[in-house]
C-alpha positions as CSV (number, residue, x, y, z in Angstrom):
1,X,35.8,-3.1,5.9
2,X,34.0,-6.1,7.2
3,X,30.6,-4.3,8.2
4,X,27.3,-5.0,5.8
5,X,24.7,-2.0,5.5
6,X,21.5,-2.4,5.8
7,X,18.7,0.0,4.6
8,X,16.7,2.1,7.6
9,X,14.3,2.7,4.5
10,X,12.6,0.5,2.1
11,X,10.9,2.0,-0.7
12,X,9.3,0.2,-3.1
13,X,7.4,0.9,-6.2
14,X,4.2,0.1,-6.9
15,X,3.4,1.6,-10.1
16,X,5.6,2.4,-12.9
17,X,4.9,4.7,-15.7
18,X,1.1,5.7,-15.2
19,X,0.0,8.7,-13.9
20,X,-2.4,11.0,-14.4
21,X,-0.9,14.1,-14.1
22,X,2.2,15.2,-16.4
23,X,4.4,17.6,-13.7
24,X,7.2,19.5,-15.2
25,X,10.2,18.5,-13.7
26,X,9.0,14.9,-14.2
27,X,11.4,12.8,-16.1
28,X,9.4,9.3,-16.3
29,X,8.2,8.8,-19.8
30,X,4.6,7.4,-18.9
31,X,2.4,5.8,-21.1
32,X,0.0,6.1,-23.2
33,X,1.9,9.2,-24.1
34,X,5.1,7.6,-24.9
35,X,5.1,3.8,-26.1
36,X,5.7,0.6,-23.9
37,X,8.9,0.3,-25.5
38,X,10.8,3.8,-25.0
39,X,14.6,4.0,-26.2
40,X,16.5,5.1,-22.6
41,X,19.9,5.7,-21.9
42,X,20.0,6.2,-18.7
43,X,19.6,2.4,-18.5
44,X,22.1,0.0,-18.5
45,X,19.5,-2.3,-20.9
46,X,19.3,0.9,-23.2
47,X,15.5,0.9,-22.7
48,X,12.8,2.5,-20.3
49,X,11.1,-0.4,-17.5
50,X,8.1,-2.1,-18.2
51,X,5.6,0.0,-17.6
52,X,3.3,-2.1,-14.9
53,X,1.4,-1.9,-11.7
54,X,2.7,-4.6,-9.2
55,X,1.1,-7.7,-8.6
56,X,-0.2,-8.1,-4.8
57,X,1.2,-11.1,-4.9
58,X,5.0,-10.1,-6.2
59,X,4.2,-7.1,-3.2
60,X,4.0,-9.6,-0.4
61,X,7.1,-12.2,-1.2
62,X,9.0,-9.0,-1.5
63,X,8.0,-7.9,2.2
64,X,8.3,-11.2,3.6
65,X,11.8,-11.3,2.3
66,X,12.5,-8.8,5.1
67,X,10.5,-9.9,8.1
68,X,13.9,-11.1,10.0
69,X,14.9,-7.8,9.7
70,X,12.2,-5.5,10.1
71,X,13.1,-4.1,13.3
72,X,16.1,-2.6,11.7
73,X,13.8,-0.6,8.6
74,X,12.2,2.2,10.3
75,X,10.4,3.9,7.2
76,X,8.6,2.0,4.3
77,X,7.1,4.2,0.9
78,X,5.4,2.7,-1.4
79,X,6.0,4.7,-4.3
80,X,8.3,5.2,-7.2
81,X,7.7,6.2,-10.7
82,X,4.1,6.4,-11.1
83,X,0.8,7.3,-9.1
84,X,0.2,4.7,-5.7
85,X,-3.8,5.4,-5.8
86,X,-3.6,4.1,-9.3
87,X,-3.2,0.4,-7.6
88,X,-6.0,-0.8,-6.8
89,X,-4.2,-3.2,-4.1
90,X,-2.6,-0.2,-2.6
91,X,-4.6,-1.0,0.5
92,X,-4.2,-4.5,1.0
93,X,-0.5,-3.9,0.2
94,X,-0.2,-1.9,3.6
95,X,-2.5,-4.5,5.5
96,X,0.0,-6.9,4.4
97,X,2.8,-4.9,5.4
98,X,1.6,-3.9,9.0
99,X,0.1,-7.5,9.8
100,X,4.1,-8.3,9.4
101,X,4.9,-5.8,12.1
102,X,6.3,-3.1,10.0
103,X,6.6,0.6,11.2
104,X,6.1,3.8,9.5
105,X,4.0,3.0,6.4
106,X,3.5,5.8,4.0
107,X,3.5,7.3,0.6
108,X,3.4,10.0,-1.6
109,X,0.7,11.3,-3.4
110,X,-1.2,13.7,-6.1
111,X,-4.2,13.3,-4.4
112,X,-6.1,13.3,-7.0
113,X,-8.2,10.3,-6.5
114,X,-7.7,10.0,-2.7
115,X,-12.3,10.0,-2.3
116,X,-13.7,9.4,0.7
117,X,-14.2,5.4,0.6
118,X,-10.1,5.1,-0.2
119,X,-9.2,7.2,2.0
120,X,-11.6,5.2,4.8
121,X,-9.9,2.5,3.4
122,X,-6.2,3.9,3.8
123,X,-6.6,4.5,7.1
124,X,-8.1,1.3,8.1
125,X,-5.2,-0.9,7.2
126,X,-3.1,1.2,9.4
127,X,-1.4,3.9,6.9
128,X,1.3,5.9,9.0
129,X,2.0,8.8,6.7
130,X,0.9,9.9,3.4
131,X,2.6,13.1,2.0
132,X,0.5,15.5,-0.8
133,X,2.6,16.8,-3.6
134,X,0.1,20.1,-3.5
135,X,2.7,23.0,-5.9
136,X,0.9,26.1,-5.3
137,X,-1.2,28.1,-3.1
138,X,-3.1,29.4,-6.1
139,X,-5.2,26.7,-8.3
140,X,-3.3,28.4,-11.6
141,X,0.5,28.1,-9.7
142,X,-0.5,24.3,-8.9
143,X,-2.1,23.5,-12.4
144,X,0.5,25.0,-14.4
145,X,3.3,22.5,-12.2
146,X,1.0,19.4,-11.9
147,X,-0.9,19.2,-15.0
148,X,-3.7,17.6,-15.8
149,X,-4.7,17.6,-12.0
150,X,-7.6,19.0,-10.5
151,X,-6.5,21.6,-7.5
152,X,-10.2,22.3,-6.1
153,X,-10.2,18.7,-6.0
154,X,-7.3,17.7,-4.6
155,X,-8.0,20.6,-1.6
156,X,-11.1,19.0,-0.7
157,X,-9.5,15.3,-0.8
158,X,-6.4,16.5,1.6
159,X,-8.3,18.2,4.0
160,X,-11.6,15.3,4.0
161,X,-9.1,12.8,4.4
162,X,-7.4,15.1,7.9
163,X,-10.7,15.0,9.1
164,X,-11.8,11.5,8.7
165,X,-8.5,10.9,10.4
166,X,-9.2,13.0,13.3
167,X,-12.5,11.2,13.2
168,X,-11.2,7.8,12.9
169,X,-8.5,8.8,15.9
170,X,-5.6,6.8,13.3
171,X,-2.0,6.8,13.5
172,X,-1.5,9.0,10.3
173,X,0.8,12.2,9.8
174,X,-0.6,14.4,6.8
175,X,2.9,16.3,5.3
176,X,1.7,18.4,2.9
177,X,5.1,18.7,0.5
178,X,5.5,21.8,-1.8
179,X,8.2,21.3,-4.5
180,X,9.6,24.8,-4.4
181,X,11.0,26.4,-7.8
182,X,10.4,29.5,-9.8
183,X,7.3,29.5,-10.4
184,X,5.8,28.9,-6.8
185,X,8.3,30.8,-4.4
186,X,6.4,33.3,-3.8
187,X,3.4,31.8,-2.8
188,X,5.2,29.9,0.5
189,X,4.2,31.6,2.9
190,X,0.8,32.5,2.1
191,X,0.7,28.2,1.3
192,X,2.4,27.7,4.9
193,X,-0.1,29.4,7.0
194,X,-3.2,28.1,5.2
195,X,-1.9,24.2,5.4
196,X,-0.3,24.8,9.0
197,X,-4.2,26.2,10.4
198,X,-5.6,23.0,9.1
199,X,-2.7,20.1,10.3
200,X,-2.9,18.9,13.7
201,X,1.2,18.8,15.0
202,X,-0.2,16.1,17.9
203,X,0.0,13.6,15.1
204,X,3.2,14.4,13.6
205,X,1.7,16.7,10.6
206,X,3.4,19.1,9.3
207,X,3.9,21.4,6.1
208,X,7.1,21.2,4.4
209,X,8.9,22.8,1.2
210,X,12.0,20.8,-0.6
211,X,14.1,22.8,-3.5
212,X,13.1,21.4,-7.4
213,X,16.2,19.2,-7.9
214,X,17.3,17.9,-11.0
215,X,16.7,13.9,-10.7
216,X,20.0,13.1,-11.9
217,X,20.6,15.8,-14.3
218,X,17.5,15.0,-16.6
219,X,15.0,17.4,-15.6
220,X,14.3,19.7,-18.7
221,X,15.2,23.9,-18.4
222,X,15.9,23.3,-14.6
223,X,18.2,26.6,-14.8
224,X,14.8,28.6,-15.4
225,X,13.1,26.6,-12.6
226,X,15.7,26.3,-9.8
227,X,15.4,28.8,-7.4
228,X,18.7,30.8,-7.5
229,X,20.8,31.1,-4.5
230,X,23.4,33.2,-3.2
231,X,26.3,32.4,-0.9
232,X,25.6,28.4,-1.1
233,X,27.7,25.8,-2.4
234,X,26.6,24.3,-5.4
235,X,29.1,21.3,-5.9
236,X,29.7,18.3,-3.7
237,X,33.3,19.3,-3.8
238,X,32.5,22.6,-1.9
239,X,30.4,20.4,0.8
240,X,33.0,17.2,0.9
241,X,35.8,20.7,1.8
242,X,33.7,21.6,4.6
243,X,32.1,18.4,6.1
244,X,36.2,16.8,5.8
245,X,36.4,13.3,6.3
246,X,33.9,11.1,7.6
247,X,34.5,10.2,11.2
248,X,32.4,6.5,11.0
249,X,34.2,3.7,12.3
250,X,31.5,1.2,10.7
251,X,33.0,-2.0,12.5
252,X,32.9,-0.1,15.7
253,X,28.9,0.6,15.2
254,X,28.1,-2.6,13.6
255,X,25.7,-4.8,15.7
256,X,26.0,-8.2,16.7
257,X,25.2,-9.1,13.2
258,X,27.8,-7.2,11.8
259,X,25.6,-5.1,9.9
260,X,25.4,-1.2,10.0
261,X,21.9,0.4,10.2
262,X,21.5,4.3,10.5
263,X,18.8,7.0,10.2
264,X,19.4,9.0,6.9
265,X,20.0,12.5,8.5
266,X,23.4,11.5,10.5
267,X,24.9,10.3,6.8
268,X,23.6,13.7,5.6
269,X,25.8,15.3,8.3
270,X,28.5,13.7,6.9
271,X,28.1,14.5,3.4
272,X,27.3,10.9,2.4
273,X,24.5,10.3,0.3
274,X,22.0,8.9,2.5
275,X,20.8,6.5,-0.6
276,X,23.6,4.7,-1.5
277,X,23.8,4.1,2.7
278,X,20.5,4.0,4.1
279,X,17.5,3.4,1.2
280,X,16.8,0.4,-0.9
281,X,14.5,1.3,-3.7
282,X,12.8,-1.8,-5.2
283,X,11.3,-1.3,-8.7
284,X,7.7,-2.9,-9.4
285,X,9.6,-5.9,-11.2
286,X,11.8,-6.4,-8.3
287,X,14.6,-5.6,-9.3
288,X,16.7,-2.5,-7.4
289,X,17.6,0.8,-8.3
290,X,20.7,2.3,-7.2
291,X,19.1,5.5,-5.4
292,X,16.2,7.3,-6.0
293,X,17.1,8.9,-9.0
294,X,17.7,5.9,-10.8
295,X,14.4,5.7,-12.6
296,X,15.7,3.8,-15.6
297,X,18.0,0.8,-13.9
298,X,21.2,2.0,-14.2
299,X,22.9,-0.9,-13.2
300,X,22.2,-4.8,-13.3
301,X,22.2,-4.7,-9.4
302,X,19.9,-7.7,-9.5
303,X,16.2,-8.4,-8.3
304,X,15.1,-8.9,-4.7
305,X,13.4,-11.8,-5.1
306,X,16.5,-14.1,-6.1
307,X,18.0,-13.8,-2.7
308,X,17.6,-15.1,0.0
309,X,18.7,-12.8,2.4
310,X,18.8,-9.0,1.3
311,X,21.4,-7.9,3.1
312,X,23.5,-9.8,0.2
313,X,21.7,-7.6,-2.1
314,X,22.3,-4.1,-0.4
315,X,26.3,-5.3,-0.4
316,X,26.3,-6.5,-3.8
317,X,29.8,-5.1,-6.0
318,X,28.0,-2.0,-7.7
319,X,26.8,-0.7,-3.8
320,X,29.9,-1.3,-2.6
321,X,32.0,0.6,-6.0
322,X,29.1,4.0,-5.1
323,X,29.9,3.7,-1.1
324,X,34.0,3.5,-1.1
325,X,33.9,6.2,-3.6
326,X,31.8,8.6,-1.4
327,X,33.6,7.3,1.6
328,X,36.9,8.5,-0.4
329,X,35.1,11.7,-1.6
330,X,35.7,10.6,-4.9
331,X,32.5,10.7,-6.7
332,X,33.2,12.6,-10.2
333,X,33.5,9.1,-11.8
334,X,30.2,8.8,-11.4
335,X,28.5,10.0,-13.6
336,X,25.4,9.5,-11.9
337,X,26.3,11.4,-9.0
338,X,28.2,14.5,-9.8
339,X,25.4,15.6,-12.4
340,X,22.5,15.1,-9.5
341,X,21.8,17.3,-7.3
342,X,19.2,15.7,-4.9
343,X,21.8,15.2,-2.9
344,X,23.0,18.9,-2.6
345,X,19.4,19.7,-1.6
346,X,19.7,17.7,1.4
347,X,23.3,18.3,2.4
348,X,22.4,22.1,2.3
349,X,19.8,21.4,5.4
350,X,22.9,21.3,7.5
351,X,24.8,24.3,6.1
């Protein structure tokens, strides 16, 4: 295959390992709770990442690595494994981004310390989207998921920040995000209507719901938080069955410079996973993650800022091994993949 892929989404971390709230199907060992230097397996180094928020300055040679190409990235997030309003830069990092000509700017969100001033501040620089992790309609449903974060708070942060948007007139969609699981279900619809009387749909808001997933396989008792289902397939074997081969002929949709660049949702029709094809997740150091589990570096993929051009990066060997094995529907090699069901989540959208 002689066509390059290049990501339709750039995500890149801004803080790593600080947060102020402990959720329970987190996985990220944050400090101070757990020490800078935290024995992890998951990585290929045998250790957790730095724990760091990224320089401004790291933040904008990264971007400008990807100026030639930035009519092909279509969504940027700026988060990862820790809190965004916890950088202080957070704001000049999306000036920066936008005064390159970047679309679709966004990130998610606790909420906790989104005051007034930031969130004047957020939407000054041109913020796109920004998506509140809110677990519960009830303040003990959210509290006992997101601990050690305010819900009263967070309410009254969400909804000033809609209306100094509205004020404002900005380009910002508010998607209010429940993590659905166990604990929560019941409380959708009552969380629907109140969050849907209080979006604006003429600016792209909306309130959404995703399934708890398991981040790999690491998230602790997820069989007592995953919503049990009947009558849906639960391995990618099952899915990989029904979806059959992929039809892509990549050479045949490659542009003129031979490179491959597609929304996520038409790989998620095709039972590929739309990270591995579509998303390149940059940690605060740098260096890349393989998909958006990968919280620990699995692999020495290599850091952004040693290339030149990044489409070498996003078709460097260990890419390339994840891709031709789900092209192949060959995956249970990987360790990685057949344990993680993020990817199940998604495909199940189209069942």
């Amino acid at each position: 295959m002689n066509a390059k892929f290049f990501p339709s989404h750039l995500q890149i971390e801004t803080v790593n390992r600080i947060c102020n709230a402990r959720c329970t199907m987190c996985t990220i060992d944050f400090i101070p709770d757990k020490s800078k230097l935290v024995r992890d397996s998951n990585s290929h180094t045998g250790y957790s990442r730095e724990a760091e928020i990224m320089p401004l300055e790291r933040y904008q040679r990264i971007i400008d690595k990807f100026t030639t190409h930035k009519n092909y990235i279509k969504y940027i997030s700026l988060h990862g494994c820790g809190e965004p309003l916890l950088d202080k830069t957070l704001d000049s990092k999306i000036s920066h981004t936008k005064s390159k000509g970047f679309r679709n700017v966004g990130f998610t969100s606790n909420c906790h310390f989104l005051s007034e001033d930031l969130s004047k501040r957020l939407l000054k620089t041109g913020l796109n989207c920004i998506i509140p992790s809110i677990d519960g309609f009830k303040k003990e449903t959210h509290e006992a998921i997101r601990a050690r974060t305010d819900f009263n708070r967070i309410i009254e942060n969400v909804e000033r920040f809609i209306q100094i948007r509205d004020k404002l007139d900005s380009d910002c969609k508010v998607v209010v995000r429940m993590v659905r699981q166990q604990l929560n279900n019941d409380e959708w619809a009552d969380y629907k209507a109140y969050w849907d009387s209080r979006l604006n749909p003429s600016k792209g808001d909306s309130c959404v719901a995703f399934d708890i997933h398991n981040t790999g396989g690491k998230v602790e008792d997820y069989e007592n938080k995953r919503i049990p289902k009947e009558n849906t397939e639960d391995k990618l074997d099952d899915i990989f069955e029904r979806c059959g081969t992929p039809p892509f002929n990549f050479e045949e949709i490659a542009d003129e410079r031979g490179l491959v660049c597609i929304d996520p949702v038409e790989y998620e029709k095709q039972a590929l996973c739309p990270d591995l094809f579509t998303r390149l997740s940059i940690f605060t150091s740098g260096r890349t993650a393989l998909c958006s589990a990968d919280q620990a570096e699995y692999h020495p993929i290599g850091n952004i800022l040693d290339y030149d051009n990044p489409e070498e990066l996003f078709n460097s060997a260990i890419f390339n091994d994840y891709r031709s094995d789900w092209l192949n529907r060959n995956v249970s090699c990987k360790k990685n993949c057949t344990d993680c069901t993020i990817t199940i989540s998604r495909f199940r959208k189209h069942v």
